[in-house]
C-alpha positions as CSV (number, residue, x, y, z in Angstrom):
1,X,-12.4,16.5,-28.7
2,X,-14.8,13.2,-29.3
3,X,-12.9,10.0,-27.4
4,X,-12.4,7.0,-29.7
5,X,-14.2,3.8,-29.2
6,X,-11.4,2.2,-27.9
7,X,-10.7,5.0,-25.3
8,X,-14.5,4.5,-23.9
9,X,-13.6,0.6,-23.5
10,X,-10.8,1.1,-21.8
11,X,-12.6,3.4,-19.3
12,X,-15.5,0.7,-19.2
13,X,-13.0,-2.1,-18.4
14,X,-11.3,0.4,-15.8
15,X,-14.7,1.2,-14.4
16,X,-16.0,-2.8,-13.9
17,X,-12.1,-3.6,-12.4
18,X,-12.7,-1.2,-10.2
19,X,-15.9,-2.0,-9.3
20,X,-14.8,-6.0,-8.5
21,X,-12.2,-4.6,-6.3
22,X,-9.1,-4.7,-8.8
23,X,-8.7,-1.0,-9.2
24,X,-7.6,0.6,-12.7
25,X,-5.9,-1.5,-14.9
26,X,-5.5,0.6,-17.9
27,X,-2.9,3.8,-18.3
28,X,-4.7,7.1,-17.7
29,X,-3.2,8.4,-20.6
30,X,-4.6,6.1,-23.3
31,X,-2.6,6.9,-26.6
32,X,0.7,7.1,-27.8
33,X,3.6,8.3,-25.0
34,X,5.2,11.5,-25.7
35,X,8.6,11.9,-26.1
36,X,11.4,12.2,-23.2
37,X,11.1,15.6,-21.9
38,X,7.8,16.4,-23.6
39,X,5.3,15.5,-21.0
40,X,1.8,17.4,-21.4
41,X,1.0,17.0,-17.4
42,X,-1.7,14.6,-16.5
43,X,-4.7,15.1,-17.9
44,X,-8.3,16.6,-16.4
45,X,-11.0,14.8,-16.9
46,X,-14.3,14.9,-15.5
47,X,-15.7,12.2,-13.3
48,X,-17.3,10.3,-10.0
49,X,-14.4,10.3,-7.1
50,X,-13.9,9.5,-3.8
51,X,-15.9,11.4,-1.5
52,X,-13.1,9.7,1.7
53,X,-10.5,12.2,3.4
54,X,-7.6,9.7,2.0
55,X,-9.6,9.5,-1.5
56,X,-9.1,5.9,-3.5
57,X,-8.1,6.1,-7.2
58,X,-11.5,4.6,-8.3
59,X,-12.9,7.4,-10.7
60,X,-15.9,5.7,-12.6
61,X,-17.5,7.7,-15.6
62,X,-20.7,9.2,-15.9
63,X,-21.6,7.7,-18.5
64,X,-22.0,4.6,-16.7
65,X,-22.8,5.5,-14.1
66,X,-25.5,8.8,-14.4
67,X,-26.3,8.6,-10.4
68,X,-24.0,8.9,-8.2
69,X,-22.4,5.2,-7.1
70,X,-22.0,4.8,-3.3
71,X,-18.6,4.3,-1.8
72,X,-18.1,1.0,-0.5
73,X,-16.0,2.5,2.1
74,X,-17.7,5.9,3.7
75,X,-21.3,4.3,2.6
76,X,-21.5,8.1,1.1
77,X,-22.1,8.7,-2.3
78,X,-19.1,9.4,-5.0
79,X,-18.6,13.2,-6.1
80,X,-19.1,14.4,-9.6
81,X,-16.0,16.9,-11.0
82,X,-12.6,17.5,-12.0
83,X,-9.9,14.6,-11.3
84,X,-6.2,14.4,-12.2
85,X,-5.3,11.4,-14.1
């Protein structure tokens, strides 16, 4: 399923927070809430994460970023594949 525009801006606003340190600001699910007791899980997306034993939430997008980005932590670069929203 194509993401809206406004889904890839959020993701690009998550991605530069993160990047100055602020961390994701936006909901990982970015659409309407589901009813009480209808949860669909947390979602699967594919992106960069933290290659660290004790992993930060920082999970830019590929699209941004095609290379790898380096963690500012381990000095090792991020990991490309599934993360848990």
């Amino acid at each position: 399923m194509a993401r809206s525009v406004l889904e890839r801006q959020l993701d690009t606003l998550d991605d530069r927070m993160a990047t100055a340190g602020f961390g994701i600001v936006t909901r990982a699910a970015k659409g309407m809430p589901t009813l009480p007791g209808n949860s669909p899980g947390r979602p699967v997306v594919h992106r960069w994460t933290c290659p660290a034993a004790h992993p930060c939430e920082r999970l830019p997008s590929a699209e941004l970023y095609p290379e790898a980005p380096v963690c500012a932590m381990t000095g090792r670069p991020l990991v490309y594949g599934r993360a848990r929203l």
